[in-house]
FIMI-820340 format. One line per field, with one value per residue: x negated, y negated, z negated of N, C-alpha, C in turn; residue in three letters; residue number from 0. Coordinates in pm, whole numbers, plus 50000, padded with zeros to 5 digits. Layout:
BEGIN
npx (X:...)
npy (Y:...)
npz (Z:...)
capx (X:...)
capy (Y:...)
capz (Z:...)
cpx (X:...)
cpy (Y:...)
cpz (Z:...)
r (ALA:...)
k (NUM:...)
//
This chain:
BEGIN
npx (73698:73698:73510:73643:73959:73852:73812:74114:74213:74088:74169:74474:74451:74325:74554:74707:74661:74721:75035:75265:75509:75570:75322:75234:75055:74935:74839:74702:74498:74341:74308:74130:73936:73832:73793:73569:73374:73290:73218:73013:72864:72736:72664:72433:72273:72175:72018:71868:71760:71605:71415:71278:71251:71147:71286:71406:71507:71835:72026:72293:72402:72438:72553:72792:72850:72862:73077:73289:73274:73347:73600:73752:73644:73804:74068:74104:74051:74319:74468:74447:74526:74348:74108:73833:73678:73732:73574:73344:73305:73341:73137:72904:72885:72822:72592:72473:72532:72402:72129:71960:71710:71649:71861:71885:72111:72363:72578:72870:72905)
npy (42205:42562:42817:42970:42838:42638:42852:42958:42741:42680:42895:42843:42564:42723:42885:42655:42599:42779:42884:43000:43112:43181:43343:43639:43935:44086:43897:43706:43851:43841:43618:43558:43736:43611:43389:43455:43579:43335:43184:43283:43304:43039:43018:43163:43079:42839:42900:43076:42811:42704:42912:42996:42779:42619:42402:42197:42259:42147:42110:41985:42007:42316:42380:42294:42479:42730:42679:42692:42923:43066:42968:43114:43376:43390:43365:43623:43736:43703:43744:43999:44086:44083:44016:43788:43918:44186:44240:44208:44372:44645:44622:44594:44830:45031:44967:44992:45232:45382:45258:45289:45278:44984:44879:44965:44992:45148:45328:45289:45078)
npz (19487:19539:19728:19832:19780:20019:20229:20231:20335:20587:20730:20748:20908:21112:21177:21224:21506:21722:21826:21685:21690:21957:22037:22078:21983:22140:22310:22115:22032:22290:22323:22111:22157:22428:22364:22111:22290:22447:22311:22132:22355:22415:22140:22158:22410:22337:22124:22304:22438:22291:22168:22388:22562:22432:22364:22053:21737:21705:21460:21418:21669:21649:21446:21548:21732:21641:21464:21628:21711:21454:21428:21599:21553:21263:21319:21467:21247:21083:21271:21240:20979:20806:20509:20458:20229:20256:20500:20445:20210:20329:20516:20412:20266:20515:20596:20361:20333:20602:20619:20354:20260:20301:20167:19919:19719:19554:19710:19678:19509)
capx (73766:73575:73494:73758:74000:73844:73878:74203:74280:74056:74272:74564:74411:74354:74661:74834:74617:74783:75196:75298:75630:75554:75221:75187:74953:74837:74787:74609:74360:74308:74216:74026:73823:73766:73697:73435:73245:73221:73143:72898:72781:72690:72522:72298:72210:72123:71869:71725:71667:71514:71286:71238:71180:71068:71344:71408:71640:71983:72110:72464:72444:72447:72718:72922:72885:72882:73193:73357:73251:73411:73760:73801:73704:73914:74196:74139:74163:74459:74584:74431:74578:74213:74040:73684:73596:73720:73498:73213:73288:73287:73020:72789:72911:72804:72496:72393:72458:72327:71968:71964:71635:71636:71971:71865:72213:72465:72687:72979:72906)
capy (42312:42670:42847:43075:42735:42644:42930:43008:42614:42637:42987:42753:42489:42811:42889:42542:42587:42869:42867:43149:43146:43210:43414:43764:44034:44076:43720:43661:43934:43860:43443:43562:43822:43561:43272:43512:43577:43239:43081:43325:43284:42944:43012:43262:42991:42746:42985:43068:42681:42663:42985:43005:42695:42506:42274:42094:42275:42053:42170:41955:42144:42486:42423:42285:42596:42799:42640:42740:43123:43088:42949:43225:43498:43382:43362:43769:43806:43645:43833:44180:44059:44163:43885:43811:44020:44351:44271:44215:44523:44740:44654:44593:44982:45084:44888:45038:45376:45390:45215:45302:45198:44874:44778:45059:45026:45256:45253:45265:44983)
capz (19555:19540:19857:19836:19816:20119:20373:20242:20404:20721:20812:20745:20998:21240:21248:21307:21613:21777:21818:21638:21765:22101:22082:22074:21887:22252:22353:22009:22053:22393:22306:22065:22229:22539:22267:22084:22366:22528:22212:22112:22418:22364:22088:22236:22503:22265:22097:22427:22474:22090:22138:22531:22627:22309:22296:21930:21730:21710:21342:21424:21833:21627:21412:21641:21841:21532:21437:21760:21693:21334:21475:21693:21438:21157:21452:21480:21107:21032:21381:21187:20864:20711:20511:20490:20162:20299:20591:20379:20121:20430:20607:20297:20239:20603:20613:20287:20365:20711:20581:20219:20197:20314:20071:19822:19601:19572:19853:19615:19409)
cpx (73670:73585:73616:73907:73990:73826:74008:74263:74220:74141:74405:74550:74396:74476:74789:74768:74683:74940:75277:75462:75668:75435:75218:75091:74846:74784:74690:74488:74298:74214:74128:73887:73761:73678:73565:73348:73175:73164:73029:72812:72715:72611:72392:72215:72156:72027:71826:71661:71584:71427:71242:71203:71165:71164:71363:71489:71746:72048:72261:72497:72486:72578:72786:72937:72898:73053:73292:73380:73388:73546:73797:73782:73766:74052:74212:74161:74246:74522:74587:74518:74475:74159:73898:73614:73604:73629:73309:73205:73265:73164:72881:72749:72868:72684:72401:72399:72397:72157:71946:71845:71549:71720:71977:71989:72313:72587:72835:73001:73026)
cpy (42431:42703:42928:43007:42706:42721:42924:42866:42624:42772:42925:42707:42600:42863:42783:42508:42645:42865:43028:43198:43212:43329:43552:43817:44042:43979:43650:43774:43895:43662:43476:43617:43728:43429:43292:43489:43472:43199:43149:43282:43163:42926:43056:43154:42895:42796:43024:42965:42709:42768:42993:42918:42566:42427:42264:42195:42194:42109:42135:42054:42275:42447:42414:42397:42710:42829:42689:42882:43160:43109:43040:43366:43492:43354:43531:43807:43767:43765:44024:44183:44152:43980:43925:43903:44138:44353:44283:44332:44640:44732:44676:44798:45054:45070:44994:45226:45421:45327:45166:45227:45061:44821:44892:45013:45115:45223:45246:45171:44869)
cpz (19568:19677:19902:19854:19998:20245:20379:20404:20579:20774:20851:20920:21140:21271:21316:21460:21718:21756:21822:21651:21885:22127:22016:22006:21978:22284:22224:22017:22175:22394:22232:22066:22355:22477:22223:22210:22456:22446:22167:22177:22473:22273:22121:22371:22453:22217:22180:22442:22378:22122:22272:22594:22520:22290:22139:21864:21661:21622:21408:21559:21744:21525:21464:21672:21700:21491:21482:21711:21534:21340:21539:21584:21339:21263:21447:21369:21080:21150:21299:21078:20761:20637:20466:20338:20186:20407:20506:20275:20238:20482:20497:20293:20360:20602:20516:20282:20508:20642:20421:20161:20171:20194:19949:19739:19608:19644:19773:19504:19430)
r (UNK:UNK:UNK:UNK:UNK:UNK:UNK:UNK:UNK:UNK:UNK:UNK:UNK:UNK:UNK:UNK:UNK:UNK:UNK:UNK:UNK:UNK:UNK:UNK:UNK:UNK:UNK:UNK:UNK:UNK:UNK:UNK:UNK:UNK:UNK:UNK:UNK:UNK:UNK:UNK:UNK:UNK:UNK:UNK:UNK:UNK:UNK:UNK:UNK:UNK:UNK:UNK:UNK:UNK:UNK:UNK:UNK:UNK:UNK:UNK:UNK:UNK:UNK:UNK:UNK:UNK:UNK:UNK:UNK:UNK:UNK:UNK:UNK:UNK:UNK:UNK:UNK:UNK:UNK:UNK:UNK:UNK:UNK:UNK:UNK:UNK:UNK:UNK:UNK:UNK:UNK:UNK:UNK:UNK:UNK:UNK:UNK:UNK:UNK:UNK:UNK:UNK:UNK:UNK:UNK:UNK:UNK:UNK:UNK)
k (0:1:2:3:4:5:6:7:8:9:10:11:12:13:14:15:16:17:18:19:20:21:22:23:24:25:26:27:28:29:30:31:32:33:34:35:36:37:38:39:40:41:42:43:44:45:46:47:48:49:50:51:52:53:54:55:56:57:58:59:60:61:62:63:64:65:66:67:68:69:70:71:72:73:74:75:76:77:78:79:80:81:82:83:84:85:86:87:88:89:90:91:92:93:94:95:96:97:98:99:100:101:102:103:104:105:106:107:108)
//
């Protein structure tokens, strides 16, 4: 299965999560904006343990919580109806013209 196979299926799987009968444009931005930031904010607490107080780092702990972060932003693109290469052609394109000479290529490539 290529990679491209498998998002299309885990967006799938995000959406048999959510009950798209019932939920809103609002109510889907609004889980996913409260999802993001808890789950981020899980990760961010986990890398404080790992660099602030030396603990171990727990590869399976970070995906899990990783994981979490993922489900919730493929939840806002499906709600944007953007998928993940326009996010990556844009930003690549912002990235590289804001700090040209870090990603020296032509921002229109």
């Amino acid at each position: 299965m290529t990679l491209e196979e498998q998002f299309q299926n885990y967006r799938i799987f995000v959406e048999n999560g959510v009950n798209l009968s019932e939920d809103t444009i609002r109510e889907r931005l609004l889980l996913s904006m409260g999802g993001l930031g808890g789950e981020s904010g899980e990760v961010v607490d986990e890398l404080k343990k790992i660099t602030m107080h030396r603990k171990e780092i727990d590869v399976t702990k970070m995906i899990d919580e990783m994981g979490d972060v993922l489900w919730y932003y493929v939840l806002l693109m499906n709600t944007l109806g953007v998928d993940f290469d326009q996010i990556m052609e844009y930003n690549t394109k912002k990235l590289t013209a804001r700090h040209p000479h870090k990603h020296g290529g032509d921002v229109n490539a």
